[in-house]
C-alpha positions in Angstrom: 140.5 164.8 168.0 139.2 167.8 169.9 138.3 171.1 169.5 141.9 172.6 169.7 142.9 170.7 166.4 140.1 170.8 164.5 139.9 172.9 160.8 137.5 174.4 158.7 137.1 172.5 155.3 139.8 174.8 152.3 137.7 177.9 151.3 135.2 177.3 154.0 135.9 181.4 154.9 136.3 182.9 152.1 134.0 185.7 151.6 130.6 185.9 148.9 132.1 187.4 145.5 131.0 191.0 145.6 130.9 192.4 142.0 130.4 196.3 141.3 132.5 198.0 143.8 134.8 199.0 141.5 138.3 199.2 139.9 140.3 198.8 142.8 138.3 195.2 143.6 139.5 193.9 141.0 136.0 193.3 139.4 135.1 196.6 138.6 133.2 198.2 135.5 131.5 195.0 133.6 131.8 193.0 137.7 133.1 190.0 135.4 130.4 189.6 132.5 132.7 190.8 129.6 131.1 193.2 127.1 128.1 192.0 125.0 126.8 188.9 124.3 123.2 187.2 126.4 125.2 186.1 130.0 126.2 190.3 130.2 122.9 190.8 130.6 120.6 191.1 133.2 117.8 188.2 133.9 120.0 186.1 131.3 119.6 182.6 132.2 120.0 179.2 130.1 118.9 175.5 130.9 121.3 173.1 132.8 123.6 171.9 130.2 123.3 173.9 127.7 126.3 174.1 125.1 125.8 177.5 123.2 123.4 176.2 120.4 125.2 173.0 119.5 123.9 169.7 120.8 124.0 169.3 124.1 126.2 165.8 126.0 123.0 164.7 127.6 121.2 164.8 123.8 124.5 163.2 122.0 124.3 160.0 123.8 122.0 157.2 122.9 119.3 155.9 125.2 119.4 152.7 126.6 116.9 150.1 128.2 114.4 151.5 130.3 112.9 151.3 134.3 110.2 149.1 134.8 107.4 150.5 136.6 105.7 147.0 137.7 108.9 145.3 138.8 109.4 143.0 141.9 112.6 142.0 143.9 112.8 138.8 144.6 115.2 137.7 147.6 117.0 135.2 146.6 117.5 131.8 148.3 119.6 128.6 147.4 119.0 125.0 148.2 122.0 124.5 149.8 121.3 127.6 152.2 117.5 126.0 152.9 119.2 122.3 154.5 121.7 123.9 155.9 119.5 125.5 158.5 117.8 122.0 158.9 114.3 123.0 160.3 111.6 120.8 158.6 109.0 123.3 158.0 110.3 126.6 156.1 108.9 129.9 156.3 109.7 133.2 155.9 109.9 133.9 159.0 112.2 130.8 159.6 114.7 132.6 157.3 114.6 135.7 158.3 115.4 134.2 161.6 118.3 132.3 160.1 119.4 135.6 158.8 119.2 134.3 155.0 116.4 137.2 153.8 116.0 140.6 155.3 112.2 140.9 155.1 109.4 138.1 156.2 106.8 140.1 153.8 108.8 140.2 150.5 108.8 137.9 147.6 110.9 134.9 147.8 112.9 132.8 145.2 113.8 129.2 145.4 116.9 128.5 143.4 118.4 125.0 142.4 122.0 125.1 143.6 122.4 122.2 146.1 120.6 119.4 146.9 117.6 118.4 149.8 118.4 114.7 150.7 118.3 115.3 154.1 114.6 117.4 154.1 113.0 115.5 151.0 114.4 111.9 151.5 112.7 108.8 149.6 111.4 108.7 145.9 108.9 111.4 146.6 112.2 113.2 147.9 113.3 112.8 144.2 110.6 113.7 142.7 110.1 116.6 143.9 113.8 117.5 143.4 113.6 116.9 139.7 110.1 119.1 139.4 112.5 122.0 141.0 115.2 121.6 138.2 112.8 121.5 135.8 112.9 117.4 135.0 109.4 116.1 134.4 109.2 112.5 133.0 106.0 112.6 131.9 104.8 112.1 128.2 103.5 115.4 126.8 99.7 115.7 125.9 98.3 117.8 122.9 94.9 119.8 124.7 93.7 119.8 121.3 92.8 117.6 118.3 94.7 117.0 115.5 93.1 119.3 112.0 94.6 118.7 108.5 94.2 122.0 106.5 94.8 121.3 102.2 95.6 123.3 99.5 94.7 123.2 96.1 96.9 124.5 93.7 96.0 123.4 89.6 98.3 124.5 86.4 97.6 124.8 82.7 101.0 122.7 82.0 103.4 120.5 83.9 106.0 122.3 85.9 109.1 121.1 84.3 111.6 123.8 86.0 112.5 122.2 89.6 113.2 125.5 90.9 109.7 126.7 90.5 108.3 123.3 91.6 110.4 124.2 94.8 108.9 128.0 95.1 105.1 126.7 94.1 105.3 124.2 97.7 106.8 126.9 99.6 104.1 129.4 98.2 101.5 126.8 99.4 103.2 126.5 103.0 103.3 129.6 103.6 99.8 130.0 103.0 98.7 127.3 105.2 101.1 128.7 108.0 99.3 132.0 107.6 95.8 130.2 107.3 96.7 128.8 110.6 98.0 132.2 112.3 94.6 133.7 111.4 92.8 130.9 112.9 95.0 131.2 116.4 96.4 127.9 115.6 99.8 126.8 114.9 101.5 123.7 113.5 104.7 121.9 113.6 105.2 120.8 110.6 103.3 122.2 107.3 103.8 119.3 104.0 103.1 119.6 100.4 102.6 117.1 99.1 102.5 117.3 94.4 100.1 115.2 92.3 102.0 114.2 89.1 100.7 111.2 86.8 98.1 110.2 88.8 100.8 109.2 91.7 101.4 111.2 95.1 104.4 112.1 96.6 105.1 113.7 99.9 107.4 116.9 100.1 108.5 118.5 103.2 109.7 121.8 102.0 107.5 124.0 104.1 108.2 123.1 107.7 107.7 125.8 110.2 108.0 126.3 113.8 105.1 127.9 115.9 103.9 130.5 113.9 103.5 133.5 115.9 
């Protein structure tokens, strides 16, 4: 390509519409604004989109999600990709090296997709494998002490009608769930448990998950 063969883009030349100059230009007496009507006048201007009256495209379609002001990128990296540029002490700056992230100074994410035998060998080597899939055999320990909340419900007659019975203990969970919400507390498990004849028997209809 040179000079000698080289073209202007189509309509690169054509010349500014001039309006006005009369009949013979083709545009002559209203220059092309029709009779009437706000665009024939002078100064007329509408808004980018705008529809004559009726609801604009960009107002017809529904919104959607929205952009997070506080968010961070994260550059990703794999297990695999870590042992397979077997250094034994990984930095940024050691992968940025290898060509795995782009930036030393921006936030990094270890993923689990591979394995590390060869730079964590040994049981600690495991270990430490299983913390990074999320696999932690330890027993799980309550930070607080165990609380029994009651609930003392007495009628003028025996509840015959089982259904009620049923809606009764569920009235009386529900309150100790929201007895526990107000307190900032929450419970696995909330039981009823009916007096009847001087014997006790356990019910337990109103089991909850964390109350929130």
């Amino acid at each position: 390509m040179n000079l000698s063969n080289i073209r202007a883009p189509r309509k690169a030349s054509e010349n500014k519409k001039r309006v006005g100059r009369g009949m013979g230009s083709g545009m002559g007496k209203t220059s092309t604004r029709g009779h009437k009507g706000q665009r024939s006048r002078s100064g007329s201007r509408m808004m980018r989109g705008f529809e004559g009256g009726q609801m604009p495209l960009h107002r017809r379609l529904p919104k959607r999600g929205f952009t997070n002001i506080f968010r961070q990128e994260y550059q990703i990296v794999n297990l695999d990709t870590i042992a397979a540029i077997g250094e034994k002490q990984i930095t940024p700056e050691v992968l940025k090296a290898a060509g795995v992230i782009r930036k030393a100074n921006d936030l990094v994410k270890i993923l689990g997709d591979g394995e590390l035998k060869r730079l964590l060998p040994g049981s600690v080597g495991r270990v430490l494998r299983d913390r990074a899939r999320g696999i932690d055999p330890r027993p799980l320990e309550l930070s607080t002490e165990r609380i029994s909340i009651s609930v003392e419900n007495t009628f003028e007659r025996d509840l015959v009608d089982r259904e009620r019975l049923h809606d009764e203990l569920r009235g009386m969970a529900v309150e100790v769930a929201a007895s526990l919400r107000r307190s900032g507390q929450t419970a696995r498990t909330v039981t009823t448990k009916p007096n009847q004849d001087g014997s006790e028997c356990a019910s337990a209809l109103g089991s909850s998950s964390r109350s929130s």
